[in-house]
ZAMARGU-4260 file (C-alpha; in steps of 0.2 Angstrom, whole numbers, plus 5000, padded with zeros to 4 digits):
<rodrens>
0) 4759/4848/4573 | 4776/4857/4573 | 4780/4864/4589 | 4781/4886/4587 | 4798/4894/4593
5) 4790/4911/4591 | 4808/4919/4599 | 4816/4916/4584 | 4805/4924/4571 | 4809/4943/4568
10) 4808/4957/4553 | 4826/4960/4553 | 4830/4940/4551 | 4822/4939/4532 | 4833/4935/4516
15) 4848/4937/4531 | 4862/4924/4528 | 4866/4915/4546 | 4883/4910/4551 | 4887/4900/4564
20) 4904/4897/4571 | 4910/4887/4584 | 4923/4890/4599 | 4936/4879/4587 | 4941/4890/4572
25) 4940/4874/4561 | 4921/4874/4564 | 4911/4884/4557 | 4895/4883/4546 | 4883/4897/4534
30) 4865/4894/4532 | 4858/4903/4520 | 4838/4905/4517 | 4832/4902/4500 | 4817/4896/4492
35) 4828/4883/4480 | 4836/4877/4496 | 4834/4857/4495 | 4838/4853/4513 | 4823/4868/4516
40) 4811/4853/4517 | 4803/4857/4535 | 4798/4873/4538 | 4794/4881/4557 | 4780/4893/4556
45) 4781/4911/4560 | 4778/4918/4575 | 4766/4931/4571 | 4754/4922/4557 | 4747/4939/4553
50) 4763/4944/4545 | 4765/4942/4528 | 4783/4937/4520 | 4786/4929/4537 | 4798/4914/4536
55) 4804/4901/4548 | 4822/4894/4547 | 4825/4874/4542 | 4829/4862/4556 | 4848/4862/4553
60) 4850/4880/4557 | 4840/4876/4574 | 4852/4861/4577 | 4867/4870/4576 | 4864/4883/4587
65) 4859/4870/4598 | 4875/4860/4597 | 4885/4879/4599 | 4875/4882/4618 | 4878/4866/4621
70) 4897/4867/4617 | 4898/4883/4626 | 4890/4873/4642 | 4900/4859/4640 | 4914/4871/4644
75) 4908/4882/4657 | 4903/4865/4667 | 4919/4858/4665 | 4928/4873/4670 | 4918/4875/4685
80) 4923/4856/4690 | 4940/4857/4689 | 4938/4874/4698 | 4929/4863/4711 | 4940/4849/4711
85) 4956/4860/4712 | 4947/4870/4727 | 4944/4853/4736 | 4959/4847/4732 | 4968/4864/4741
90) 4959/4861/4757 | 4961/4844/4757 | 4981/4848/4759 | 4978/4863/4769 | 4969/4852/4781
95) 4981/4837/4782 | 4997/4852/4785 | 4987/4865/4795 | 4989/4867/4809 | 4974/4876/4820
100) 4974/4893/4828 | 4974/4884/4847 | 4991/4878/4842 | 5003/4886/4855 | 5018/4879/4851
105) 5019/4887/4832 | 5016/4900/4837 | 5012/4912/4854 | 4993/4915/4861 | 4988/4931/4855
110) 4972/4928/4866 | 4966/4923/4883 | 4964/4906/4883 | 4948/4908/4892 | 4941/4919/4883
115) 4944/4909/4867 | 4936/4895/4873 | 4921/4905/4880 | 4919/4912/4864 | 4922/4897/4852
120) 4911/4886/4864 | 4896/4900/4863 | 4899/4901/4844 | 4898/4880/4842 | 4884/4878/4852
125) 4873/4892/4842 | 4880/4882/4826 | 4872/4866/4835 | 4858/4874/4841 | 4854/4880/4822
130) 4858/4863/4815 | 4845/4854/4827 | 4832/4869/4820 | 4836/4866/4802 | 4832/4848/4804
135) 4816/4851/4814 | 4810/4865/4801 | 4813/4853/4786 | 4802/4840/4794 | 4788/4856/4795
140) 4791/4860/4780 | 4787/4846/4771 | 4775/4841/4783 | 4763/4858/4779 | 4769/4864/4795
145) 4781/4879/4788 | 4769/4892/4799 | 4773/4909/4805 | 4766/4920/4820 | 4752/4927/4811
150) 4745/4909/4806 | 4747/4900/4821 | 4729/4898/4823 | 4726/4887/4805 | 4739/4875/4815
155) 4727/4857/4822 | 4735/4849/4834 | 4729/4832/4830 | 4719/4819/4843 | 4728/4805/4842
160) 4744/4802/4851 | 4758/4796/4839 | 4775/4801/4833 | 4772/4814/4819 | 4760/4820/4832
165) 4770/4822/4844 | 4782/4832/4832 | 4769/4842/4829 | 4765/4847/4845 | 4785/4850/4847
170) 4781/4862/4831 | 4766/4872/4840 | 4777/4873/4857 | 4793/4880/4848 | 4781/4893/4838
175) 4772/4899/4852 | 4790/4899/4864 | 4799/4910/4850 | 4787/4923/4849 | 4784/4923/4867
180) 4801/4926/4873 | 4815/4925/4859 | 4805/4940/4846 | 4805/4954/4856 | 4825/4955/4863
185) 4829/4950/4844 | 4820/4962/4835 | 4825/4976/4849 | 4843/4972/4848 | 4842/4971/4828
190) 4833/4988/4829 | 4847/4994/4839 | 4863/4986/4830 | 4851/4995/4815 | 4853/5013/4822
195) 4870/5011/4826 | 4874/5007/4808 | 4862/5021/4802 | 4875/5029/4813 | 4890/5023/4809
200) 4887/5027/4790 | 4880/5044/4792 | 4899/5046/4800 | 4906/5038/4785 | 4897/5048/4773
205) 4902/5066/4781 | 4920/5060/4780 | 4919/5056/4761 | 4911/5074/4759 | 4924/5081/4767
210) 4938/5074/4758 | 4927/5078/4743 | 4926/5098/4747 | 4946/5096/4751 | 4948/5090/4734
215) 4935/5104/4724 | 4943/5118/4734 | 4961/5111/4731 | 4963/5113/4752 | 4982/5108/4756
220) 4992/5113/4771 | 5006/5128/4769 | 5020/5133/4780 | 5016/5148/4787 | 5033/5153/4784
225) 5031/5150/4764 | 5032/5166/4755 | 5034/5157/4738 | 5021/5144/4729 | 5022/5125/4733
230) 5037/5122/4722 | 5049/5130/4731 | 5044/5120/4749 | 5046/5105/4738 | 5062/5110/4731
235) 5070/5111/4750 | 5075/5130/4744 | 5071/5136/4762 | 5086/5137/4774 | 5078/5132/4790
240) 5085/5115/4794 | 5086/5113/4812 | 5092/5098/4823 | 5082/5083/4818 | 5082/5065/4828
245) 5079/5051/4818 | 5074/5035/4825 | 5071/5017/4819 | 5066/5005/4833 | 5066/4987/4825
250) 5065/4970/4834 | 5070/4953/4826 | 5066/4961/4805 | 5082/4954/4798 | 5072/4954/4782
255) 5067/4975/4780 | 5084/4983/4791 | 5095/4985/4778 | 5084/4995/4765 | 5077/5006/4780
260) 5096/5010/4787 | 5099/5016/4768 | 5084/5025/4763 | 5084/5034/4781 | 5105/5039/4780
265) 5100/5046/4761 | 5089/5058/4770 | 5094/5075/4761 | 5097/5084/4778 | 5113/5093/4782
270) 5122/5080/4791 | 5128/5090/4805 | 5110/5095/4808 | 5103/5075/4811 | 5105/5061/4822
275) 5100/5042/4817 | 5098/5030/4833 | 5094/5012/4824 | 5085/5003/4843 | 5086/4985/4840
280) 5076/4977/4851 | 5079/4960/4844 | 5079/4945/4854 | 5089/4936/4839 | 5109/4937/4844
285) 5111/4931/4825 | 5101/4947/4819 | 5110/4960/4832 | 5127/4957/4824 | 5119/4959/4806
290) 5112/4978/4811 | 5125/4982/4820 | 5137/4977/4804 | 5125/4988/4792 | 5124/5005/4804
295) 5145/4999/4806 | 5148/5000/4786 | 5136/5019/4786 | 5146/5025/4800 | 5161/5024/4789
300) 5154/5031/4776 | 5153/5047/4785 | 5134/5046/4792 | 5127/5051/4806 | 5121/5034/4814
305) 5120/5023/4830 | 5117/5007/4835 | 5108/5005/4854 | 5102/4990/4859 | 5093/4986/4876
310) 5098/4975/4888 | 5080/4976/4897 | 5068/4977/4884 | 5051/4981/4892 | 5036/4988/4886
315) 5039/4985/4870 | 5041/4998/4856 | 5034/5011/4869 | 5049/5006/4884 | 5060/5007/4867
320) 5058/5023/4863 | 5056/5030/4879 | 5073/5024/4884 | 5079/5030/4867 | 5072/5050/4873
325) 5082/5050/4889 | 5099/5049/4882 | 5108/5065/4888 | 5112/5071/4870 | 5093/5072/4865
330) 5093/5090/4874 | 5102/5097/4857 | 5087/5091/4845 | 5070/5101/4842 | 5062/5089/4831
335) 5062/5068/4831 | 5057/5058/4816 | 5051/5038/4819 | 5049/5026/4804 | 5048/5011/4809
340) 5059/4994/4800 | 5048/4992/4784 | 5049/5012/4780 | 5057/5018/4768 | 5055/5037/4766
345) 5061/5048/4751 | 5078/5059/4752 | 5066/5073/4753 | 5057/5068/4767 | 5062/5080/4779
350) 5062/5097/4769 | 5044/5091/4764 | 5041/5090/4782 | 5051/5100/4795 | 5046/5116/4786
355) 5028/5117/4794 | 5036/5120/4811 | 5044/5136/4808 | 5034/5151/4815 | 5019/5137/4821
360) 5023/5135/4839 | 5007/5126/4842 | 5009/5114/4830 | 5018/5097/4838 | 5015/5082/4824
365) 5017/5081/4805 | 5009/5067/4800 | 5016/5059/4781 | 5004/5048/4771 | 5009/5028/4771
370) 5009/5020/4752 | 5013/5002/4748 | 5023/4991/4739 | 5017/4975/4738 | 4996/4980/4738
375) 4995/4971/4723 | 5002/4954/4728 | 4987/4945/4733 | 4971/4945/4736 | 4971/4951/4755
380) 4986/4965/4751 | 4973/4973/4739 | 4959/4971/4754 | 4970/4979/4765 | 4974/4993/4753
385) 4959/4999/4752 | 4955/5000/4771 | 4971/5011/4773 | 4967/5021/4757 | 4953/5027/4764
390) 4959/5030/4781 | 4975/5041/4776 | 4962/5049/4760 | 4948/5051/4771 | 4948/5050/4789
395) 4965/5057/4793 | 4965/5071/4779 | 4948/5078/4785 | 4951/5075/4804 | 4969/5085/4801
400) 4962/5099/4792 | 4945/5104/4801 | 4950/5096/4817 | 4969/5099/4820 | 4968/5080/4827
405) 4971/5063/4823 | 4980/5047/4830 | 4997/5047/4827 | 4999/5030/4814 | 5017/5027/4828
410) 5028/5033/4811 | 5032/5041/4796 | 5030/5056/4806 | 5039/5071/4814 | 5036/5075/4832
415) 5039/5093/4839 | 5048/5085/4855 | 5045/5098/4867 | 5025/5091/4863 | 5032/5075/4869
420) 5038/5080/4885 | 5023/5091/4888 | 5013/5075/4884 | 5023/5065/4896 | 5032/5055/4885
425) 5030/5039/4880 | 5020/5028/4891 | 5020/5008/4892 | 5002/5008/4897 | 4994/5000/4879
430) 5000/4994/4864 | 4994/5009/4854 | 5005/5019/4861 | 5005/5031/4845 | 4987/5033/4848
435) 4989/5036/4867 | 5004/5052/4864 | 4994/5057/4850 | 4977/5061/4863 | 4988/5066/4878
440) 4995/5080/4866 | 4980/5086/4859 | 4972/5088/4875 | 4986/5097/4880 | 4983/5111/4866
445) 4993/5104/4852 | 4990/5105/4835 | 4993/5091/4820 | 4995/5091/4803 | 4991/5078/4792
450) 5000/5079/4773 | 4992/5067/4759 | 5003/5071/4747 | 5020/5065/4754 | 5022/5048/4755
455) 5031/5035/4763 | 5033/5017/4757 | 5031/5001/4768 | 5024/4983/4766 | 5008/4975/4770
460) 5005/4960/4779 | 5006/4947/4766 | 4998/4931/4777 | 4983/4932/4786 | 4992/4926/4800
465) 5001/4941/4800 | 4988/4952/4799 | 4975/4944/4811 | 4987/4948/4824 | 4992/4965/4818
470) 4971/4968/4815 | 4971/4960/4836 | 4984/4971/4841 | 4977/4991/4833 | 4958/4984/4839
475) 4962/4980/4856 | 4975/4993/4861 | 4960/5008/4857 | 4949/4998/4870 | 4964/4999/4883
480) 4965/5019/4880 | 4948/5022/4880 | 4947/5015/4899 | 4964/5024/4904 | 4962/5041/4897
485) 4941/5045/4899 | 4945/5053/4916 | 4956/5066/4909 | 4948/5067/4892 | 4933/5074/4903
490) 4944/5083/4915 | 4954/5094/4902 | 4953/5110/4897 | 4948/5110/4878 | 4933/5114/4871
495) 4914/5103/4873 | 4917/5099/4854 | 4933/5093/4853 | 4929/5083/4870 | 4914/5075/4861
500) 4922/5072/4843 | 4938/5062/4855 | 4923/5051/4866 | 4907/5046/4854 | 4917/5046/4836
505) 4937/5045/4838 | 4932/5031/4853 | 4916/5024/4852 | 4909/5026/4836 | 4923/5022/4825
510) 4934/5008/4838 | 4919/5002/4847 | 4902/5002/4840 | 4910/4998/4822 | 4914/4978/4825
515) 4902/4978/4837 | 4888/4981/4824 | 4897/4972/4812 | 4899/4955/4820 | 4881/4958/4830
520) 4872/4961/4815 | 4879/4952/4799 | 4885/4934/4810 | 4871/4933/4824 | 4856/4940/4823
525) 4856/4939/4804 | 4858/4920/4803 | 4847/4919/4820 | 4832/4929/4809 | 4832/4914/4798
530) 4825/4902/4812 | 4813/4917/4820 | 4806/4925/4804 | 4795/4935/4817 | 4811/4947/4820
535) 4811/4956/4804 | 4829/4962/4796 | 4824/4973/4779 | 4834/4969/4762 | 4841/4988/4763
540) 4851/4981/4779 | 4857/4965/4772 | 4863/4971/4757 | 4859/4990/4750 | 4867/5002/4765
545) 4884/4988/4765 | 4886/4990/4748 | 4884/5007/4745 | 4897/5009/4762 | 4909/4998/4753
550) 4908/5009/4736 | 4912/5026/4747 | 4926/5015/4755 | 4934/5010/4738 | 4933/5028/4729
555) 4947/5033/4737 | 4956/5017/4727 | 4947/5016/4707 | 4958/5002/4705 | 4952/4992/4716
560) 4933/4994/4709 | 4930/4974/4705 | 4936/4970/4720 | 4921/4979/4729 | 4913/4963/4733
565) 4926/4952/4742 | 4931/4967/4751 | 4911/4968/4760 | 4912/4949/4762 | 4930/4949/4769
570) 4925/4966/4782 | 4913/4956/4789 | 4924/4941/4791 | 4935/4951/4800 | 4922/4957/4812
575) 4926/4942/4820 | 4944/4946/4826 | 4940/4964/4828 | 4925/4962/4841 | 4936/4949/4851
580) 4950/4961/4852 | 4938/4975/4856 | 4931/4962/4869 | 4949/4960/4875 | 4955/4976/4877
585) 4939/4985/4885 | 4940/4974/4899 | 4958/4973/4902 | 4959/4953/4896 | 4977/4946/4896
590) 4978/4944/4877 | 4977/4963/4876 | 4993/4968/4884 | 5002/4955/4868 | 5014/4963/4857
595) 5017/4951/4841 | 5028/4960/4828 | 5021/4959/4812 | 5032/4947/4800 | 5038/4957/4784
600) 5042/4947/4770 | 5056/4959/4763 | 5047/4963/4745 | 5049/4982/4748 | 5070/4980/4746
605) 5068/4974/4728 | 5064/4990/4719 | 5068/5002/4734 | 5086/4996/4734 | 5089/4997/4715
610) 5082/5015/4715 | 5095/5020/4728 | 5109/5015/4717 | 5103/5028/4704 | 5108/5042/4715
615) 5125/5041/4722 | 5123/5050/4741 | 5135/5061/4745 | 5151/5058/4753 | 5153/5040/4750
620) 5168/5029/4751 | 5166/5015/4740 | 5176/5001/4752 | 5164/5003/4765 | 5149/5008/4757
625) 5135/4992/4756 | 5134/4986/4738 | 5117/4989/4734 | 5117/4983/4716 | 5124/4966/4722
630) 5111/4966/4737 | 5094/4971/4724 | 5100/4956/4714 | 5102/4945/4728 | 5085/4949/4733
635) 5079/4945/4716 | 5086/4926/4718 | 5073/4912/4721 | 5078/4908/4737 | 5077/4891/4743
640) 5063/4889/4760 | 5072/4885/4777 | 5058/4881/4783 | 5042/4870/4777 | 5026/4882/4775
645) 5010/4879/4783 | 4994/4886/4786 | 4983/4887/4799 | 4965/4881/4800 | 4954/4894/4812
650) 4940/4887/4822 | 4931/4901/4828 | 4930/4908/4807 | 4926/4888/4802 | 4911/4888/4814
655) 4904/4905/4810 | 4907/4898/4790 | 4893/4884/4792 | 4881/4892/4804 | 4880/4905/4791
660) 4877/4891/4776 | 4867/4883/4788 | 4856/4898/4789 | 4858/4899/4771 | 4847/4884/4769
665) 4835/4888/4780 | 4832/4903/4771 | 4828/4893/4755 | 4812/4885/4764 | 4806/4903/4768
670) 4813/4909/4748 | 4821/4925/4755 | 4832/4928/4740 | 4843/4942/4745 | 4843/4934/4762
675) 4851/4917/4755 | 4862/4926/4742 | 4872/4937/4756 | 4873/4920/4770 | 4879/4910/4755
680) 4893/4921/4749 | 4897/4928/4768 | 4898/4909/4774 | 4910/4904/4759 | 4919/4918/4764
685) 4923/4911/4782 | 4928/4896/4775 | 4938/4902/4765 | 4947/4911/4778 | 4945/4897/4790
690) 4956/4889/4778 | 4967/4899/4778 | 4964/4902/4758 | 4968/4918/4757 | 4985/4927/4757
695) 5001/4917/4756 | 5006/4905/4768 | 5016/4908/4782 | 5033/4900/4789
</rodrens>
């Protein structure tokens, strides 16, 4: 009898020619049904035999859409094993060239060493720990053992004493042990890592309706001084131009100072009425005669530029603009303006700006919105991108306009000075110290403004090198502030609300509880919940709240809508550095006093400097004014490396990436799906960060 295919029989298909083609254009076939067809020797039966005028299709018809599926297959397979093979063959060179994140000579310690051994040793022995159990619940697994809490008592221990009874009696231990004393501090600290991201997201969410009702009511900050519409601040038709300091502290960026000096002396400002200090940190003796030679040839030209240089170069960015404020010729300047060396800031910066100061006398920071110019270059520039996109968007918009507060982002802003002498200047203390002026101003009465609709164009971190050590850096430094300022933050005179919005969601919620709950939840307990089913951890956890968190996070970028997934997988990698440096930084550990400057590739100068050559600035003289075309096209060039590339292979992310696929098949012997689905793809994740697989390789 001739097997029924009851899937292919339908009303529609009768008397219907049917064509198959193949992938190949020269393939291609037509089948048409017909009683006087010779080859319509074998006949299938319909799939409903009540239906009359029902007919089945010959065999050949059958065959060839067989051979199409199989085609089709053929090639997916084969693609997805030279995917494989390629990916294999990467890390396989990665990890003969790599070098790992212990490796103190490429590069300096941006952590305790202690407290990297302590944390990497903790992290390998759980990874151990789970191996053993994985083994040990195979064995129960296929020996009927596989038992939970609730059906311990159908578990018979057997009489006789040999080696599978023995392991059974290992079983029955472990079972009655992990309820006993491993459940109840698991499931309370789940519960509680629970209500802190209930927490966390019920933030989140009252930000993105903020910024929502901003948007519907078309909110948008106006100089009290404006007595036209928008269009004429924008224009720069208002008079007031006071005396404006401008300052670009740069150390050792030989590859970003010469678009920054331009775009900065372009600045339309009367020049009589602005001052630009270029402080060069650098340590680089090469470097210091190049900046010097670039503010040299603007100085010619008429601009109104210096070079300074410190001889002791303490505290960083803070000491360099601290020394930079006490020059004696700062008294005649009411406002400064910081970029820092990647910035580039349009000619009509400062009439955008400066503006909102007049008639405001409480107001002591305009804050300027960052955009970027190389957020499409790889994958982890576009990750990034949508994390600040929703901090300038969101947070900083809504904080700025029902709060009057935010942290200060350390530049693209414009400072009232007499706020930074009421403040107390800059301080050394942390290595946010934009963060730590910003707080010290607030709580002594001063207002912010925040403006999402002028922009100022940098660069992103290209390597995750790079931005591992910048993500270390802006992670621990809030930690630092949190323990140095909570005394006066209590003690000031502002009101209980503004006291309570600076402690539980500016510090707590959003610095500290945010990778604590992250890295807790999704790497630990998580992967832990696999070996102790007992401590329950709902789907809505694992994978309905984190995506609908990551979709608020991307609206504020459209464009970056398929990459919603990597971007929840890659948050959670990051958890990793972030809870260290949060770590670091609350209890005053010697990584979090580090200062590494973030490496800037240069890719900002290719567009930024040919733009500048559109618009001739004003009083030039052509014999000492830089050659910007000449200098875009340079930039343009391939250039030949100096230096052989090479990545790095990082433990701590390598260890996290197979405890969580070692969870990942422990999961499959209890067939928790959406379990197994999220340790899969978040343990592939941390490989292929520990890899070093994402972003482009560093120098």
């Amino acid at each position: 009898m001739a097997p029924s295919f009851g899937w292919w029989d339908t009303e529609g298909q009768k008397g219907t020619p049917v064509i198959v083609k193949m992938e190949n254009p020269n393939w291609s076939i037509s089948e048409i049904s017909s009683l006087d067809d010779e080859d319509d020797d074998y006949q299938f039966p319909a799939a409903s035999p009540g239906k009359k005028g029902a007919r089945g299709k010959n065999a050949k018809q059958i065959t060839w859409v067989l051979l199409l599926k199989a085609h089709r297959a053929a090639g997916c397979l084969t693609q997805l094993v030279s995917g494989a093979v390629g990916l294999a063959a990467a890390v396989r060179r990665r990890i003969a060239s790599g070098h790992t994140d212990s490796d103190a000579v490429a590069s300096p310690q941006e952590e305790s060493p202690v407290l990297r051994s302590r944390f990497y040793s903790f992290i390998k022995a759980f990874l151990w720990l789970s191996l053993a159990l994985l083994v040990f619940e195979v064995v129960a697994y296929f020996n009927g053992w596989h038992l939970t809490a609730a059906e311990m008592p159908r578990l018979v221990l057997p009489s006789s004493f040999d080696f599978q009874g023995l392991l059974m009696s290992l079983y029955a231990g472990w079972l009655s042990f992990r309820v006993d004393y491993i459940v109840p501090p698991l499931q309370f600290l789940a519960d509680a890592c629970v209500v802190l991201f209930l927490i966390q997201s019920a933030d989140r969410l009252i930000l993105c309706l903020g910024c929502f009702w901003i948007r519907f009511k078309g909110i948008k900050p106006v100089p009290k001084s404006a007595t036209g519409d928008s269009k004429d601040l924008e224009s720069g038709s208002d008079d007031y131009c006071p005396m404006v300091l401008i300052q670009i502290p740069m150390c050792n960026e030989k590859e970003v100072y010469q678009q920054s000096i331009a775009a900065v002396c372009n600045l339309d400002w009367p020049r009589s009425n602005m001052l630009i200090q270029v402080l060069d940190d650098s340590s680089d003796p090469a470097t210091q005669v190049l900046i010097r030679e670039e503010v040299e040839k603007w100085k010619q030209d008429g601009a109104p530029i210096l070079y300074r240089h410190r001889v002791l170069r303490d505290g960083y960015k803070a000491g360099n603009l601290k020394s930079a404020m006490n020059c004696s010729y700062v008294k005649d300047y009411e406002f400064v303006t910081i970029f820092d060396a990647d910035f580039q800031p349009s000619p009509d910066f400062l009439k955008r700006t400066v503006p909102h100061f007049k008639d405001n006398e409480e107001l002591g920071l305009v804050q300027a919105r960052w955009s970027f110019v190389n957020k499409d270059e790889n994958l982890l520039t576009r990750l990034q991108n949508i994390n600040l996109c929703f901090h300038f968007e969101v947070e900083q918009q809504v904080n700025g306009e029902f709060l009057n507060f935010f942290g200060f982002n350390g530049t693209a802003g414009v400072w009232r000075i007499k706020a930074l002498e009421d403040a107390g200047g800059w301080l050394e203390r942390t290595t946010v110290e934009d963060m730590d002026i910003a707080v010290r101003a607030h709580l002594n009465g001063w207002k912010f403004i925040y403006l999402n609709d002028v922009e100022c164009q940098c660069e992103l971190p290209e390597s995750y090198e790079a931005y591992r050590k910048q993500q270390h850096r802006w992670h621990s430094g809030p930690m630092q502030l949190f323990r140095l300022c909570l005394p006066d933050v209590i003690k000031s005179e502002i009101g209980f609300w503004k006291k309570s919005n600076l402690i539980f969601l500016f510090f707590l919620l959003r610095k500290l509880i945010l990778p604590f709950y992250s890295f807790t939840l999704f790497c630990i307990i998580l992967p832990l919940t696999m070996f102790v089913p007992e401590a329950e951890l709902p789907s809505w956890v694992v994978c309905y709240i984190p995506a609908t968190m990551s979709l608020l996070n991307i609206l504020p970028a459209p464009k970056s809508f398929p990459f919603i997934v990597p971007y929840l997988l890659f948050e959670n990698t990051m958890s990793v550095t972030k809870f260290n440096a949060m770590i670091s930084g609350l209890f005053q550990l010697g990584s979090a006093y580090e200062w590494v400057v973030t490496k800037k590739s240069g890719r900002s100068s290719e567009g930024d400097l040919t733009s500048l050559t559109k618009d001739e600035p004003k009083q030039q003289r052509g014999s000492s004014m830089p050659n910007l075309e000449s200098i875009a096209k340079e930039d343009l060039k391939p250039k030949k490396e100096s230096k052989r590339r090479h990545n790095r292979i990082y433990r701590k992310e390598l260890a996290l990436a197979f405890l969580l696929l070692t969870a990942a098949a422990r999961s499959l012997l209890s067939a928790q799906g959406i379990h197994f689905y999220f340790l899969l793809f978040q343990g592939i994740a941390f490989l292929l960060v520990g890899l070093d697989l994402i972003g482009e390789q560093i120098d």
